[in-house]
TORDO-672755 format. One record per residue (C-alpha): residue in one letter; chain; y, z, x. Coordinates in steps of 0.02 Angstrom, whole numbers, plus 32768, in hexadecimal, padded with zeros to 4 digits. Layout:
// residues N
<'A' 'A' <Y Z X>> ...
***
This chain:
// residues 506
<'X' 'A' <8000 8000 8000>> <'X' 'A' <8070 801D 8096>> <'X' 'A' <804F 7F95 80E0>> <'X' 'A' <8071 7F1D 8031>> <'X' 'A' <811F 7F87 801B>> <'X' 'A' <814E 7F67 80F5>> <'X' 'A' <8118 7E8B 80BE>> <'X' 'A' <818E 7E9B 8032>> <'X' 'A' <8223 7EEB 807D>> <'X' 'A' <8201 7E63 8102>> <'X' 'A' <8204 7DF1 8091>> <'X' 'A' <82A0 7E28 8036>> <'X' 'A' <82F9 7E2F 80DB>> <'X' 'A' <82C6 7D8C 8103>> <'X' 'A' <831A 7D4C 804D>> <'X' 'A' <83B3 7DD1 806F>> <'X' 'A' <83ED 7D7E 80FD>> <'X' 'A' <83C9 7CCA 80D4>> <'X' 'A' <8430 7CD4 802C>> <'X' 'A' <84B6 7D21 807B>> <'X' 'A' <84C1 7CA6 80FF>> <'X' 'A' <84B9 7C00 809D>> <'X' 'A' <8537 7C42 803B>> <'X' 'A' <858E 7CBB 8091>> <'X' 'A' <863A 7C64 80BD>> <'X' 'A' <8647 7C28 800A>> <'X' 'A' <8640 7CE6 7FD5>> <'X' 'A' <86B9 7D26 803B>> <'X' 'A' <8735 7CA8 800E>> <'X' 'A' <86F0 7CED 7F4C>> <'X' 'A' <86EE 7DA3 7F5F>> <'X' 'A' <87A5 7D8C 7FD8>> <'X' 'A' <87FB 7D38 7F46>> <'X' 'A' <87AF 7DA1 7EBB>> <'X' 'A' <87EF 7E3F 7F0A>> <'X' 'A' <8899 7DE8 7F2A>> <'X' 'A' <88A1 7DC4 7E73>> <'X' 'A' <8881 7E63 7E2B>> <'X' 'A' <8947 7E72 7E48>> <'X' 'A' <8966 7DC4 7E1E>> <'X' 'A' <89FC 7DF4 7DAE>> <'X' 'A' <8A4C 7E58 7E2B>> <'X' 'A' <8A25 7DCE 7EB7>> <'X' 'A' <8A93 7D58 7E34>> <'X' 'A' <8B26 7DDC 7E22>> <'X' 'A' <8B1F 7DEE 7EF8>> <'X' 'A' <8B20 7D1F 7EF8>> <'X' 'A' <8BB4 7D1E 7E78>> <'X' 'A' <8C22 7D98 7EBE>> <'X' 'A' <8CC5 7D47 7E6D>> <'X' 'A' <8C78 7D60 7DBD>> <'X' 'A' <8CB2 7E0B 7D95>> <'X' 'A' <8CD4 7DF0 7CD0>> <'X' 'A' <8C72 7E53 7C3F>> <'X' 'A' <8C6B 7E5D 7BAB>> <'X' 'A' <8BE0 7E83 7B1F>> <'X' 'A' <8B55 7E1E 7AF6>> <'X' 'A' <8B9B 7DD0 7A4E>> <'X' 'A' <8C46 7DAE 7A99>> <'X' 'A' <8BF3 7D5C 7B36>> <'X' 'A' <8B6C 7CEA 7ABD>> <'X' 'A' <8C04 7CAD 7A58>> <'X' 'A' <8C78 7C8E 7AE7>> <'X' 'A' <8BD8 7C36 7B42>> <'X' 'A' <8BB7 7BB1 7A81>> <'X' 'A' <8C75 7B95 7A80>> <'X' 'A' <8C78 7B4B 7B40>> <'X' 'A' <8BC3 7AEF 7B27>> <'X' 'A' <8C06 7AB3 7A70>> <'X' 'A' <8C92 7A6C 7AD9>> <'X' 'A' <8C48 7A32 7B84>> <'X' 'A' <8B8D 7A1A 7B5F>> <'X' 'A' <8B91 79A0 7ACC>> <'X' 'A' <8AFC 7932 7A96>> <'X' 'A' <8A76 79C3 7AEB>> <'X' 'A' <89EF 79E3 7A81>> <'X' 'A' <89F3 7A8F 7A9E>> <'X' 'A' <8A40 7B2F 7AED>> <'X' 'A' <89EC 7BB7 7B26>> <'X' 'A' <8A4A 7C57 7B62>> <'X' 'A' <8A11 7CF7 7BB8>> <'X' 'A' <8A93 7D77 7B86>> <'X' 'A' <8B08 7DFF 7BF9>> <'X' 'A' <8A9B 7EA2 7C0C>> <'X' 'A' <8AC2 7F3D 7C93>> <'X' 'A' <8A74 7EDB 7D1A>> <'X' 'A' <8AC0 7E2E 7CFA>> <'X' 'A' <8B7C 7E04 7CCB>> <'X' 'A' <8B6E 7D43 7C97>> <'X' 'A' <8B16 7CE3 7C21>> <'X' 'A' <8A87 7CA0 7C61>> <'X' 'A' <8A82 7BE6 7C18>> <'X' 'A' <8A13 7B3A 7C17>> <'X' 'A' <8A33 7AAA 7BB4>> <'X' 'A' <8A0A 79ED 7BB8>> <'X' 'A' <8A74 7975 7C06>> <'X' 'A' <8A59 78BC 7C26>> <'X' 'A' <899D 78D8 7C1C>> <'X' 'A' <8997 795D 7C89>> <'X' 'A' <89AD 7A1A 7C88>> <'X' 'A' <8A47 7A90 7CC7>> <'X' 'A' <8A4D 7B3A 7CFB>> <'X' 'A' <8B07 7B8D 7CFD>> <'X' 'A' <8B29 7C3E 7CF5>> <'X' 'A' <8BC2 7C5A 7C7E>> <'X' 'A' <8C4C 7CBB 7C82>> <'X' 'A' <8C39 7D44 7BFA>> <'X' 'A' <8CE2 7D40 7BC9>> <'X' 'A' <8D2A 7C97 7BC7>> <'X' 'A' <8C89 7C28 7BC4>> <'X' 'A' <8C99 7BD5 7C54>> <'X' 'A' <8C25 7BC5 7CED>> <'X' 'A' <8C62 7C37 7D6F>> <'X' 'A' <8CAB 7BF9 7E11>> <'X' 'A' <8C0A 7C0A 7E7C>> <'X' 'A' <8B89 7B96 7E43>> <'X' 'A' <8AD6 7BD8 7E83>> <'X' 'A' <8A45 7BF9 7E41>> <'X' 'A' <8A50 7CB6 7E78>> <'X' 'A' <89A3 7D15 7E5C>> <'X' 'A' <894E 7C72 7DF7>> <'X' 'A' <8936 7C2B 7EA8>> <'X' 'A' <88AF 7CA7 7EE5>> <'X' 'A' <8871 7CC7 7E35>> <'X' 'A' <8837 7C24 7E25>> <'X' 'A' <87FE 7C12 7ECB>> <'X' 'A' <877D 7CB0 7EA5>> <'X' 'A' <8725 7C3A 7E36>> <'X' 'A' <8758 7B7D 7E42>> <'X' 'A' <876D 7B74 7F08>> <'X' 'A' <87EB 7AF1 7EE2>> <'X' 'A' <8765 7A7E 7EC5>> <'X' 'A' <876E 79F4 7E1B>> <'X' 'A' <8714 7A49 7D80>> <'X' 'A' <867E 7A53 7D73>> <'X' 'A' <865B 7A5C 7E3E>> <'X' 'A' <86B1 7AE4 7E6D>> <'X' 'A' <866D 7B6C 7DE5>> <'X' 'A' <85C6 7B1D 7DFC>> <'X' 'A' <85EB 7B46 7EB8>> <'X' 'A' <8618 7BF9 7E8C>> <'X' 'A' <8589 7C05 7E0F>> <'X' 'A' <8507 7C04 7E92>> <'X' 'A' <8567 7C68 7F0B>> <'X' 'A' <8566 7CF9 7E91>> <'X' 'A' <84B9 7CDF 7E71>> <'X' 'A' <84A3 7CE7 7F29>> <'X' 'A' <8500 7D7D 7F2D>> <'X' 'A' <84B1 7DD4 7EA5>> <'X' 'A' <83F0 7DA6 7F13>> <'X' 'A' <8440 7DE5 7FB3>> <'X' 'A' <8473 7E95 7F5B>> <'X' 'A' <83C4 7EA8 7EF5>> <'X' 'A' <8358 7E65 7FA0>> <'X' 'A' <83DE 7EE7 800A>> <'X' 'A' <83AA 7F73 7FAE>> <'X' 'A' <82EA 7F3B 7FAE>> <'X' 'A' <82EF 7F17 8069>> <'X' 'A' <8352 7FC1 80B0>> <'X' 'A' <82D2 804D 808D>> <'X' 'A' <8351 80D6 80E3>> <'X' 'A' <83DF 806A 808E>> <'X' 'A' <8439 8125 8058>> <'X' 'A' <8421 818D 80F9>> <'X' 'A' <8456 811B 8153>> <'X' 'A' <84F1 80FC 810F>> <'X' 'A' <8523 81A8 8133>> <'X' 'A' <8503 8150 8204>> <'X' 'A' <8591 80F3 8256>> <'X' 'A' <8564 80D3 8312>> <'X' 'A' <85FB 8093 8365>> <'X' 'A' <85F3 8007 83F1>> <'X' 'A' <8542 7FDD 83D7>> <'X' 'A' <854C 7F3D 83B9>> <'X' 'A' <84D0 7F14 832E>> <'X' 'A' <84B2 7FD6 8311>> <'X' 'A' <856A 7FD8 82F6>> <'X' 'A' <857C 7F31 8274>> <'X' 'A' <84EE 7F5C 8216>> <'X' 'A' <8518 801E 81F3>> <'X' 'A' <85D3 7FCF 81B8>> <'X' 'A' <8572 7F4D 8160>> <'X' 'A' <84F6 7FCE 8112>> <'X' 'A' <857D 804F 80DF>> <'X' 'A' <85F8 7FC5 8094>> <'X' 'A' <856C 7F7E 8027>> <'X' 'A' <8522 8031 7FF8>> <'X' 'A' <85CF 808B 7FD0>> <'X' 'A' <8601 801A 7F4D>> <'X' 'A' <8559 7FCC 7F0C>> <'X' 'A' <8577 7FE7 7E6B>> <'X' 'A' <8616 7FA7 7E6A>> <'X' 'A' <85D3 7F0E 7ED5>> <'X' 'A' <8537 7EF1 7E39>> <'X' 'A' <8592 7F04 7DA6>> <'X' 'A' <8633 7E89 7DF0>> <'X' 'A' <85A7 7E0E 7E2C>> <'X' 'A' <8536 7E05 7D88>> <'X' 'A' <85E0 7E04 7D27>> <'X' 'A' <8622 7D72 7D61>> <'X' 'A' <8579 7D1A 7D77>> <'X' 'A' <8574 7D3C 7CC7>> <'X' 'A' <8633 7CF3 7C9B>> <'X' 'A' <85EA 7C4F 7CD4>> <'X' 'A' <855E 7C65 7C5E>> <'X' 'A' <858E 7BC6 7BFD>> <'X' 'A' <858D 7B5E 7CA3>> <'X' 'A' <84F6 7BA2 7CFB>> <'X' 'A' <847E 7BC6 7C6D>> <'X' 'A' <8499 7B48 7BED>> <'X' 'A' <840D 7B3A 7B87>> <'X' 'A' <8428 7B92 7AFB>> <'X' 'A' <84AF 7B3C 7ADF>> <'X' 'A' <846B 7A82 7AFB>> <'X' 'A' <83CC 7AD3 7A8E>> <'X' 'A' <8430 7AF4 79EB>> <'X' 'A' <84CB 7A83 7A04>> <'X' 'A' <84A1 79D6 7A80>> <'X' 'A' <8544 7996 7AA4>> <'X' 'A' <85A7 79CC 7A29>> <'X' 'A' <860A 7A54 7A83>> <'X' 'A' <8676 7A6A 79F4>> <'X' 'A' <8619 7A9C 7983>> <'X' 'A' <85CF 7B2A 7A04>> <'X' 'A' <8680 7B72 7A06>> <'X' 'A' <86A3 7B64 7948>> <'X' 'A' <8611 7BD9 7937>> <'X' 'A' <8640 7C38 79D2>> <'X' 'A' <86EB 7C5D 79A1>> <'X' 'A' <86DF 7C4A 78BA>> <'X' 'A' <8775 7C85 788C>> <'X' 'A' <87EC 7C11 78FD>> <'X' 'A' <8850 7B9A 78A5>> <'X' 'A' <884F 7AF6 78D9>> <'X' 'A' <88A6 7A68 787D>> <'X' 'A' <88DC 79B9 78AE>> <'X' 'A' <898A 797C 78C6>> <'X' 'A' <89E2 7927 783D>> <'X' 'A' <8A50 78C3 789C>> <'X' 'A' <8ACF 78F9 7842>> <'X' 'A' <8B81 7954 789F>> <'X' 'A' <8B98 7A04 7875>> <'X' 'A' <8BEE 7A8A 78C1>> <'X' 'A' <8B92 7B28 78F4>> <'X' 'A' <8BD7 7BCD 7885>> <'X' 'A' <8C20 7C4D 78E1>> <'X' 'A' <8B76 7C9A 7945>> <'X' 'A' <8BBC 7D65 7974>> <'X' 'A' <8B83 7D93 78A2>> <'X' 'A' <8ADB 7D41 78C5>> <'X' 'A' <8AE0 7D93 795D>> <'X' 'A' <8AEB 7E38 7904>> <'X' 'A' <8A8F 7E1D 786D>> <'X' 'A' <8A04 7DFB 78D7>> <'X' 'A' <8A1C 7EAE 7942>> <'X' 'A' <8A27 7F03 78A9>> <'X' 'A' <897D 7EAF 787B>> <'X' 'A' <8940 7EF7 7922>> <'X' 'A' <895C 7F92 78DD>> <'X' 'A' <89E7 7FA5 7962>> <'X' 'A' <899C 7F6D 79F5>> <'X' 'A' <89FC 7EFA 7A4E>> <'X' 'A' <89D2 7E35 7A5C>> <'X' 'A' <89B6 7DD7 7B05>> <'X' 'A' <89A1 7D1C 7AE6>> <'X' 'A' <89DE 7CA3 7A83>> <'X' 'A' <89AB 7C04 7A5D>> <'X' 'A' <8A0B 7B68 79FE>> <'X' 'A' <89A4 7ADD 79D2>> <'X' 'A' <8A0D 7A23 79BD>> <'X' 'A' <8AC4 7A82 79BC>> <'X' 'A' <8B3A 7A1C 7958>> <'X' 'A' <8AC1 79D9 78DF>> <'X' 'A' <8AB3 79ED 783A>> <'X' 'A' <89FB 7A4A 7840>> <'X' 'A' <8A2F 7AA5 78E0>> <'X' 'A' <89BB 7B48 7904>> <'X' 'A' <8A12 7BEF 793A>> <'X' 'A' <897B 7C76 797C>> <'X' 'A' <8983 7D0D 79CB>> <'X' 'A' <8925 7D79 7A2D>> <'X' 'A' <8911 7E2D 7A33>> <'X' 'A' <890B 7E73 7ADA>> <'X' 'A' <887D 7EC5 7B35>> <'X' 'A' <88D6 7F23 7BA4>> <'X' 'A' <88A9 7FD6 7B48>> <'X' 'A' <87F1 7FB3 7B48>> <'X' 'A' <875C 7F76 7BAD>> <'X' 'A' <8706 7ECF 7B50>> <'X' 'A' <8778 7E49 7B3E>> <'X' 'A' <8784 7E4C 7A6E>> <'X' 'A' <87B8 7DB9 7A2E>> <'X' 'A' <882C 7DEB 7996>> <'X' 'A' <88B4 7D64 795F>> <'X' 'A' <891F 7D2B 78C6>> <'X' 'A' <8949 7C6B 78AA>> <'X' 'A' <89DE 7C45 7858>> <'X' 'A' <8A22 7B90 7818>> <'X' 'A' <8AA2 7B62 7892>> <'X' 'A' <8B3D 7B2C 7815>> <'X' 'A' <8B22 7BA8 7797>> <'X' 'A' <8AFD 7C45 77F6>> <'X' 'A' <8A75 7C8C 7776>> <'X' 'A' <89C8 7CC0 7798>> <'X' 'A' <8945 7C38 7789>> <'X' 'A' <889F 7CAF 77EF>> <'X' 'A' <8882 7D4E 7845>> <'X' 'A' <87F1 7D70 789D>> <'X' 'A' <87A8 7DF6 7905>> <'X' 'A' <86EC 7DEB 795B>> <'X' 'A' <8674 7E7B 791F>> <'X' 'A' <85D5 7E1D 794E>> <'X' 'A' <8567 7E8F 79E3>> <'X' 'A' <8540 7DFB 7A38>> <'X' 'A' <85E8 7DCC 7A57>> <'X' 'A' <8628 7E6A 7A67>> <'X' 'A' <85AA 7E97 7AF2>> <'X' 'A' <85D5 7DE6 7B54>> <'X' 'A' <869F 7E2E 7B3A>> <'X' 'A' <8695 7ED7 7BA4>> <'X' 'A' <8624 7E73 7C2B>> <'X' 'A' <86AF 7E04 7C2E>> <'X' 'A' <873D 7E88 7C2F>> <'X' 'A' <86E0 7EEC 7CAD>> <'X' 'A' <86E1 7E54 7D23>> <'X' 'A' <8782 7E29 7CF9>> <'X' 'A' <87D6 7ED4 7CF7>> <'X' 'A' <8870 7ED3 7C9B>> <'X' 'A' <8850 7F61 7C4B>> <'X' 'A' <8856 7FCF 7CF5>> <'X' 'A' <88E0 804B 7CF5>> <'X' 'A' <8946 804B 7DB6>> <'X' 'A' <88B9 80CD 7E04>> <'X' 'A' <8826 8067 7DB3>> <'X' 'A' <888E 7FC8 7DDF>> <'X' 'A' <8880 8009 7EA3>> <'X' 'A' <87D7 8036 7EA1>> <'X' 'A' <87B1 7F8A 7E63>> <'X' 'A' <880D 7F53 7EF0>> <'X' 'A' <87B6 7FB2 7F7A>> <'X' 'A' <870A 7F87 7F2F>> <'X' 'A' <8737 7ED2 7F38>> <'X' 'A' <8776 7EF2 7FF7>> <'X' 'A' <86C4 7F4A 802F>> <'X' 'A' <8671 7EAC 7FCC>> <'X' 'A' <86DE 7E32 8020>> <'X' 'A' <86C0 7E9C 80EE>> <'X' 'A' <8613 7EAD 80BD>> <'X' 'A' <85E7 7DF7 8098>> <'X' 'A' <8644 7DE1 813E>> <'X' 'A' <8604 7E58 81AC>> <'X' 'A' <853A 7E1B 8174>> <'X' 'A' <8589 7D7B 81A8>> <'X' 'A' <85B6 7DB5 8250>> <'X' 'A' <8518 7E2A 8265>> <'X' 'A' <84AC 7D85 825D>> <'X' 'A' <84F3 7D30 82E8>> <'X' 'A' <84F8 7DE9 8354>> <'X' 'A' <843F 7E1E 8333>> <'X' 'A' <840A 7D56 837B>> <'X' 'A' <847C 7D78 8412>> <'X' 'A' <843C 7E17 8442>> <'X' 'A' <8388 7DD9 843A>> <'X' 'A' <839B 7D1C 849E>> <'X' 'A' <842A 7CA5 84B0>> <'X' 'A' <846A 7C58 8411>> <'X' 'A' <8422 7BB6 83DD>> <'X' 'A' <8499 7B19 83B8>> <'X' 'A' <849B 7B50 82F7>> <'X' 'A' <84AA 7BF5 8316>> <'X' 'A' <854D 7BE0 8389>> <'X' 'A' <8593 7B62 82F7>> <'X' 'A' <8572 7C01 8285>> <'X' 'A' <85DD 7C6F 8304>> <'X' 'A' <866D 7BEF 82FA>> <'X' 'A' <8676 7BCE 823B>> <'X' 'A' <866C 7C8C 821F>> <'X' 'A' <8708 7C9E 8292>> <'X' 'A' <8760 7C08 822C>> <'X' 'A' <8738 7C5D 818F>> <'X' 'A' <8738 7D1D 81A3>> <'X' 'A' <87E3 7D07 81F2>> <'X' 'A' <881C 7C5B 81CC>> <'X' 'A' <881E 7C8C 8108>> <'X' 'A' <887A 7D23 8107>> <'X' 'A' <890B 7CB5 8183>> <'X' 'A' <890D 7C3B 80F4>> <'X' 'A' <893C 7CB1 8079>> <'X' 'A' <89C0 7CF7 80E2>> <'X' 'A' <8A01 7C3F 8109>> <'X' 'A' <8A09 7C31 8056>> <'X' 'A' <8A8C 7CD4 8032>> <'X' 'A' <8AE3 7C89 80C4>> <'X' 'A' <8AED 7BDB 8075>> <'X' 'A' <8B37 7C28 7FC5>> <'X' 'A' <8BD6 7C89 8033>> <'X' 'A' <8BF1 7BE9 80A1>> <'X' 'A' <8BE6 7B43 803A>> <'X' 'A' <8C8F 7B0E 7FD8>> <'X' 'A' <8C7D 7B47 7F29>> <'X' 'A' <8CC3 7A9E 7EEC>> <'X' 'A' <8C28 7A49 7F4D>> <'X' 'A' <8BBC 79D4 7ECD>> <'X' 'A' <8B24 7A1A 7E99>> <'X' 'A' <8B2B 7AAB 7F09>> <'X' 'A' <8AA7 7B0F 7EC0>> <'X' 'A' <8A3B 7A86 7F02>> <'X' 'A' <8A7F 7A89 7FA6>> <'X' 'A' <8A56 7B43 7FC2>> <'X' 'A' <89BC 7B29 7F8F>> <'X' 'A' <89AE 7A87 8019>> <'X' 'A' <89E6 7AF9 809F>> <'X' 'A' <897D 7B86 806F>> <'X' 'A' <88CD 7AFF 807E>> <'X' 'A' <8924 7AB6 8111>> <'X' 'A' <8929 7B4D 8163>> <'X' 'A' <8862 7B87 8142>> <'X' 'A' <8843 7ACD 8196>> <'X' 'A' <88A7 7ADE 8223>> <'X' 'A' <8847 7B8A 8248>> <'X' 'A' <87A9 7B42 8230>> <'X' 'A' <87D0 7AC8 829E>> <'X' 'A' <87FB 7B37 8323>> <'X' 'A' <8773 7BA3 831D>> <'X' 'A' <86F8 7B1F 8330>> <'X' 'A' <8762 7AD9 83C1>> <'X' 'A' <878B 7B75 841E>> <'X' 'A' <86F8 7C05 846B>> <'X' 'A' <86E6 7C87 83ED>> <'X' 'A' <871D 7D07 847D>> <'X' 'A' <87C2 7CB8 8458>> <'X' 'A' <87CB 7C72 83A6>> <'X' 'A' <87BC 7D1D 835C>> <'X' 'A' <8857 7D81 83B8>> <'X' 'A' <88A4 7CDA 839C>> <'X' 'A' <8897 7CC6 82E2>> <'X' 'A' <88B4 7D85 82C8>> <'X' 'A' <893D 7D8A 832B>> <'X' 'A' <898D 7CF5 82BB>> <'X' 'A' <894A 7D51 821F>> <'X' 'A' <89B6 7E05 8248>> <'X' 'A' <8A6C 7D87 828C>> <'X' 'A' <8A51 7D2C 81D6>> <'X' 'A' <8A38 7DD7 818C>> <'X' 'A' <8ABE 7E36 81CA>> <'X' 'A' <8B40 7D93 81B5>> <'X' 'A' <8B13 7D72 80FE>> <'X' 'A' <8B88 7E18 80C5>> <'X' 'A' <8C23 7DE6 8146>> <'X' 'A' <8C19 7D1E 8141>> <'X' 'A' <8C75 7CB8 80B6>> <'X' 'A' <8CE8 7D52 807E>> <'X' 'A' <8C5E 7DC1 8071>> <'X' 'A' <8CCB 7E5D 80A7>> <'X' 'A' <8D40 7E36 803E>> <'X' 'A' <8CD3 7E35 7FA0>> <'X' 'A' <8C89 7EE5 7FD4>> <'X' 'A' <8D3D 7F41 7FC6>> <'X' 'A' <8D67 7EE6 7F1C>> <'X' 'A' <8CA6 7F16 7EE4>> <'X' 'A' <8CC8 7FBB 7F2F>> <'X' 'A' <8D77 7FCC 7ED2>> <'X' 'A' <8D2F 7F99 7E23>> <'X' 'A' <8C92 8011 7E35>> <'X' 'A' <8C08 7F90 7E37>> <'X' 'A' <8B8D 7FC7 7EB6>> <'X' 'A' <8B14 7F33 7EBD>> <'X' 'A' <8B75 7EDB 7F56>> <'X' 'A' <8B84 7F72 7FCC>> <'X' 'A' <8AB9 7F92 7F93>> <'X' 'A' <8A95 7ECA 7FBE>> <'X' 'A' <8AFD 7EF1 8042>> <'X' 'A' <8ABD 7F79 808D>> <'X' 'A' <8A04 7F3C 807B>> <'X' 'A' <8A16 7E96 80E8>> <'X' 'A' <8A56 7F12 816A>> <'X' 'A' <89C9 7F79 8161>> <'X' 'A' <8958 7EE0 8150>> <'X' 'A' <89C7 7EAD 81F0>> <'X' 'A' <899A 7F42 825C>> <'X' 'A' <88E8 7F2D 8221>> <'X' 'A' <88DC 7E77 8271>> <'X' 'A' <891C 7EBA 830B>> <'X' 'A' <88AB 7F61 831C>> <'X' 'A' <881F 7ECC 831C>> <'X' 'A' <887C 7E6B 839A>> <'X' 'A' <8879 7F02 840A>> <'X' 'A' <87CD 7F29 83EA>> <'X' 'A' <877D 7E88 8403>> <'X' 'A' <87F5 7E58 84A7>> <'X' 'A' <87C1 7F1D 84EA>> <'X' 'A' <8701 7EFE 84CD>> <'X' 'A' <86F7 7E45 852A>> <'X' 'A' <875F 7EB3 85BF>> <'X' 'A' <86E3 7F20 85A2>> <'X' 'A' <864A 7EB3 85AD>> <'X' 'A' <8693 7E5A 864B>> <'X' 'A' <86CA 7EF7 86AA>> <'X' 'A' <85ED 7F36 8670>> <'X' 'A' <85C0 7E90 86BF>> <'X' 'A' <8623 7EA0 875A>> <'X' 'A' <85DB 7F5D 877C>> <'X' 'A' <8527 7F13 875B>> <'X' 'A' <854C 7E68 87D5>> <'X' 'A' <858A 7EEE 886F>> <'X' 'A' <84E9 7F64 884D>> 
***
């Protein structure tokens, strides 16, 4: 029986590190930009630091339909994200031209703020689209998580002292050393690490396991989400002009339908037609599953025409996987904790990374595919992280008149993970990784000075908003970080040549 339980931890070692290294670099770009999004509003407010409005959530909807009734005509719909405590614009998309716009509005006159940028939506959408075309890059992120989720369960299986020894941290050890950091990241947080894994594996349940759907419905997707979603009203245009009523007493009628709790979301279907569709959301931020619970209303009229609120257990048991994985209903401690379990995911997948290519070193010289491992972990473990920070760079520095600048900090932020790549495959690993980290903690501590930055910390300072000095004050500490590692890693190869010296004159 021993021996049978010693085959199968082998075995699930075996599958443990194989999963984790076909996969792993697509992971931690996953986990890096999941954990970056869990403040994605407050990423947006840092990245918009001249829009300082407010105003509440009715005034800012009906200031945002007045400027798209205006600006965005002939879309065939609006949909709008309202103000909340973390976010002060409206968040808006609409059609345009055949394609699809993103502004954040100013809550008080309408208008898209100065600063166009796509804020916190960049890395959320990274997390789980890799800025690849649908379908590609969630099927891409599909199978990582389902990689993830088999490297956690065959983790567990494979490390029979998997609790004592996270208690063990052996210091300058080499592969001792990477695997007790690798052990205690993965063990501290596990729970954290299964239920954020199987969550979003499961958020992509449509995508990945399709069946049931294809089973009961073929093709006709429609009809899937008519059933999924009954009480959602959903009426052609009539091609006839009509001006949408005034939206702030739908707005209310449908809170006070809510039973007071505040909407989130609002959607207009064909604005400025005759059958136009006003719905709105209630918001989930005062409760785990993600309830769907919204009124319709008939765009020129104003009056009720459906209300609807899910009560089925199947549905309601896919909402609070969702909202788990999603989060929004974490208060600011919960919100942090969130946070650091994503950051222990995120050095976890990237310390297993590294611990492959140590525990093949310290047993023979690396093989050709095992050096090309060594390099694309350096482009990646710290290539990634200098993209981002290129990125908050790019939003102080470009003009804020520039065309399609959203797009442009988004170029510079890819550019950036290339050009990193590209060194670290060009340069010794001995080198590439002070090099990049050193870039990572200049970009860090310049994103809060460069393009103004000082002089948006006294205004934020001055009005009492405290999410630029935090921002702030994290890419400082994520600054000194990044250079603690530069002085570690350039100390150990002095180290390891000074060792090899002593042993050459014995």
């Amino acid at each position: 029986m021993s021996a049978i339980r010693e085959g199968t931890r082998q075995v699930m070692a075996w599958l443990h590190g194989w999963t984790g290294l076909m996969l792993g670099w697509v992971l931690f770009v996953m986990c890096l930009a999941g954990t970056m999004s869990v403040f994605k509003p407050e990423i947006g407010r840092w990245m918009r630091p001249e829009a300082t409005a407010s105003a509440d959530r009715v005034q800012a909807i009906a200031a945002a339909t007045t400027w798209l009734a205006s600006d965005a005509r002939g879309s065939t719909g609006w949909y709008l994200t309202a103000p909340d405590d973390r976010a002060n614009t409206v968040e808006a998309t609409y059609d345009s031209g055949g394609d699809y716009v993103a502004r954040a509005l100013d809550p008080v006159s309408g208008a898209p703020v100065a600063r166009e940028t796509l804020g916190g939506e960049f890395f959320y959408r990274l997390h789980f689209e890799l800025q690849l075309p649908f379908p590609w890059g969630r099927w891409l992120a599909s199978i990582a998580a389902l990689a993830m989720l088999t490297a956690l369960v065959t983790g567990i299986i494979a490390h029979r002292r998997i609790f004592r020894d996270f208690f063990t941290f052996r210091p300058r050890k080499g592969q001792r050393s990477w695997l007790d950091a690798h052990n205690a990241l993965g063990v501290l947080a596990m729970p954290f690490h299964l239920m954020i894994t199987f969550s979003g594996l499961l958020t992509l349940a449509s995508l990945n396991m399709p069946w049931g759907i294809v089973a009961n419905y073929g093709s006709d997707l429609a009809a899937a989400y008519r059933d999924l979603t009954p009480g959602a009203v959903d009426r052609p245009a009539a091609k006839r002009a009509a001006a949408l009523a005034p939206i702030a007493p739908m707005l209310r009628e449908a809170e006070r339908r809510f039973g007071g709790a505040p909407f989130s979301r609002v959607a207009i279907a064909n604005p400025g037609d005759a059958a136009s569709v006003v719905t709105v959301y209630r918001s989930d931020a005062a409760q785990i599953g993600a309830t769907v619970a919204e009124v319709s209303f008939d765009g020129p009229s104003g009056r009720v025409i459906g209300a609807w609120s899910e009560a089925r257990p199947a549905v309601r048991s896919y909402a609070v996987i969702y909202g788990l994985h999603m989060g929004r209903f974490a208060n600011g401690v919960l919100r942090w904790l969130y946070f650091l379990g994503g950051a222990m995911l995120t050095l976890a997948v990237a310390s297993g990374m590294i611990l492959w290519v140590v525990k093949r070193r310290e047993r023979a010289p690396l093989s050709l595919a095992n050096r090309i491992v060594e390099r694309l972990n350096v482009g990646i473990i710290a290539g990634v992280p200098v993209a981002f920070a290129a990125y908050l760079c790019a939003n102080r520095l470009l003009p804020l008149g520039l065309a399609d600048r959203a797009q442009q900090e988004v170029t510079i932020a890819l550019g950036t993970a290339g050009l990193a790549l590209l060194a670290a495959l060009a340069v010794p690993p001995r080198l590439a990784w002070p090099l990049l980290l050193g870039v990572l903690a200049l970009l860090c501590l310049a994103a809060p000075v460069v393009g103004g930055g000082l002089t948006y910390l006294s205004q934020a300072l001055a009005r009492g908003d405290f999410v630029l000095p935090v921002t702030d004050a994290l890419l400082v500490a994520a600054a000194l970080a990044a250079s603690v590692c530069v002085r570690t890693v350039t100390r150990r190869r002095t180290d390891v040549r000074r060792t090899a010296r002593a042993r050459a004159i014995a």
